[in-house]
C-alpha positions, 0 to 999 in steps of 0.5 A, spaced: 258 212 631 256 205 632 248 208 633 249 211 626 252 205 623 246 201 626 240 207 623 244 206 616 243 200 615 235 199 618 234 204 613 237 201 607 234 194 609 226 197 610 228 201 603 230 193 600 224 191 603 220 195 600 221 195 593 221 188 593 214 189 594 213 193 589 216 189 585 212 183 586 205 187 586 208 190 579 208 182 577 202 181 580 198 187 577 198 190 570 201 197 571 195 201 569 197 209 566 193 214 563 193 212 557 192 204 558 185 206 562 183 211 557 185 207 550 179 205 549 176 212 549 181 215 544 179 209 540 175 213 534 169 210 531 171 208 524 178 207 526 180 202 530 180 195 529 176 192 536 171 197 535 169 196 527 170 190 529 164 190 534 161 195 529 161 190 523 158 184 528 151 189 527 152 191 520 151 188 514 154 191 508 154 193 500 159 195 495 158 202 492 159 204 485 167 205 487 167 198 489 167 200 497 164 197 502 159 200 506 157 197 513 149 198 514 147 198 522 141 193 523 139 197 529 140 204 527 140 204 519 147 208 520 151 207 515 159 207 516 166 206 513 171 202 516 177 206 514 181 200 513 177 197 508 177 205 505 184 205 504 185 200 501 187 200 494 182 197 490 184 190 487 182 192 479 179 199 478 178 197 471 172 192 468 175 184 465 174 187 458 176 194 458 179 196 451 182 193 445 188 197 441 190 196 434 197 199 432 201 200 427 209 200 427 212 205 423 219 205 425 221 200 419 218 204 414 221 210 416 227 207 416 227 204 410 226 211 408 233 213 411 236 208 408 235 201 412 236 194 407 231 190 411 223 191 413 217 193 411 211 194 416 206 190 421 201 191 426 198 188 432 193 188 436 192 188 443 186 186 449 186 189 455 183 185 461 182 190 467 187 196 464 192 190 467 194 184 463 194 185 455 195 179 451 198 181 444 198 179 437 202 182 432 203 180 424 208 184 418 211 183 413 219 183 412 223 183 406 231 185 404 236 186 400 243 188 402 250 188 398 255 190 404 259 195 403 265 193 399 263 187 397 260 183 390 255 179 393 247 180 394 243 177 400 236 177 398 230 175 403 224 176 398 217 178 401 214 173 408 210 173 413 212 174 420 208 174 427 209 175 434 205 173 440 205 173 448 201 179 452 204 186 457 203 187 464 201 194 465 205 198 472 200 203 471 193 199 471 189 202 476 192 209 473 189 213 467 188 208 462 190 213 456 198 212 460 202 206 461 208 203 462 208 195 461 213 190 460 212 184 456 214 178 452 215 175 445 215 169 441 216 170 434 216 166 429 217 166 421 217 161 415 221 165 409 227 164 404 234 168 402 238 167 397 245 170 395 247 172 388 254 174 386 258 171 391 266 171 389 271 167 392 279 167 391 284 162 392 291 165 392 294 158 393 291 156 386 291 163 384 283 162 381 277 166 383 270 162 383 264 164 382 257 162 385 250 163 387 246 161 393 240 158 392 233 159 394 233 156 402 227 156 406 228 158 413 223 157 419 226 162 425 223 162 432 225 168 437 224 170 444 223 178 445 223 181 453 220 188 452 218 195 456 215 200 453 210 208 454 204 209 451 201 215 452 195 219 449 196 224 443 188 226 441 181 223 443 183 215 441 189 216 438 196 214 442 204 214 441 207 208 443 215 207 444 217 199 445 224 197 447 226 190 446 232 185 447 230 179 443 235 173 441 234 167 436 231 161 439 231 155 433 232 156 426 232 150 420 239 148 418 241 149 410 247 147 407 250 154 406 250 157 413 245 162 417 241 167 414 243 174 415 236 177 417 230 174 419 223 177 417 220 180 424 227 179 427 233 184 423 238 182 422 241 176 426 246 180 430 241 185 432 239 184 439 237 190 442 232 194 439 225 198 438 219 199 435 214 205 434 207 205 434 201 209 433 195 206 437 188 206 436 183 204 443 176 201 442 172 202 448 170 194 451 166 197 457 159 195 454 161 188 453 161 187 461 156 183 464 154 190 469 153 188 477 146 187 479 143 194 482 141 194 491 145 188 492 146 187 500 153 182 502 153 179 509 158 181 512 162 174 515 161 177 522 153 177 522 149 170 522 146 169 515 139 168 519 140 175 523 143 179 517 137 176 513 131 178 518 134 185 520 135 187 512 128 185 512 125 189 517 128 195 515 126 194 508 119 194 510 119 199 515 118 195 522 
């Protein structure tokens, strides 16, 4: 029994020792395994960050008319892509100046149709810089004439001229350009009168009713306008376009008889949510871009100027 016990316990001993020694063969030395030894195997040539790399030390290279980079070796002439660069998505698809737009809003005139006391028309122009950033002028006409309903007086706001300016930023600029999605800001700003007729006041306590007009008063009212709107195309240059504004009054000149109820370009002074639709028209810019110098090669940051000028050289002249 004792022999049992004393066997037992050599064993567990040699057993101890001998995985501390793996254990600190293990501290010493990498474990290596079939996937450690052959990564370098399974690497794929255009794939891999050490190997293009390496490539890109013995290239030199060029942007293809997609604006890809194409790598040139200097040894072989091969050319290659690395996907990593392939992949990505081109920073601007579209050339600085791309298009200009001319619409016009039809909402109000419609509206007026419908009955609406206030507004008449505008329209805007906008530039397209790289289907991305789209600076915007809009300019409008804006008139009222309103008796609520129920009461004796008349608001009169006689014809003035309002603008807005500010830009959209379009979500959807490396996409077809005929569609968007943008959002944007306004300022808005209008020089413009009103005047009230026929306005009534009675006094139970003298039990006498008055009778007066509001005067003409000059008003100048400037407002900011958050929107997002769609555009799409309709038929060849012509397009549709839906915007959705929140808009609130930012300064406006002080008269003696209060606020005015509607402000041209604005509404009325309490509308702070509203819209517009328009119908665009896009002229092409693209032949006002300065075009990019045919067969020229870029020296790739990896390769010496002096080493990348010469092998570009001799491969061009043959030797």
């Amino acid at each position: 029994m004792k022999m049992r016990l004393f066997i037992a316990a050599l064993l567990a001993t040699l057993s101890l020792l001998v995985a501390l020694e793996a254990e600190s063969r293990r501290r010493m030395t990498p474990v290596n395994t079939q996937a450690t030894t052959t990564q370098a195997i399974n690497e794929t040539a255009n794939d891999t960050a050490r190997i293009n790399a390496k490539r890109r030390a013995n290239s030199i290279s060029y942007l293809d008319d997609r604006g890809h980079t194409v790598f040139v070796d200097t040894i072989t002439g091969e050319e290659w892509m690395d996907s990593t660069v392939i992949n990505r998505v081109p920073k601007m698809e579209y050339p600085l100046f791309d298009a200009l737009t001319v619409g016009v809003n039809v909402w109000d005139p419609l509206m007026r149709a419908f009955g609406q006391h206030y507004g008449l028309a505008d329209a805007w122009v906008e530039l397209s810089l790289h289907n991305r950033y789209k600076p915007i002028v809009e300019v409008g006409l804006g008139a009222a004439r309103h008796k609520p309903a129920g009461a004796t007086y008349t608001y009169r706001s006689p014809m003035s001229v309002f603008f807005r300016l500010g830009a959209n930023y379009n979500f959807l600029y490396n996409s077809n350009p005929d569609y968007s999605f943008f959002a944007g800001l306004r300022y808005g700003f209008s020089p413009f009168s009103f005047s009230v007729d026929g306005v009534t006041l009675d006094s139970p306590y003298w039990q006498e009713t008055a009778h007066f007009n509001v005067p003409s008063q000059n008003v100048t009212a400037g407002w900011i306008e958050v929107v997002a709107g769609l555009r799409v195309k309709l038929w060849g240059p012509i397009s549709a376009g839906w915007t959705f504004k929140y808009q609130s009054i930012l300064h406006q000149s002080k008269t003696r008889y209060g606020e005015p109820w509607y402000i041209p370009g604005f509404g009325s002074r309490n509308g702070h949510v509203t819209g517009s639709f328009s119908l665009p028209y896009t002229f092409g810019l693209s032949h006002l871009n300065k075009p990019a110098p045919a067969d020229v090669v870029n020296i790739s940051e990896d390769t010496p100027d002096s080493e990348a000028a010469s092998s570009a050289e001799n491969e061009s002249t043959g030797q």
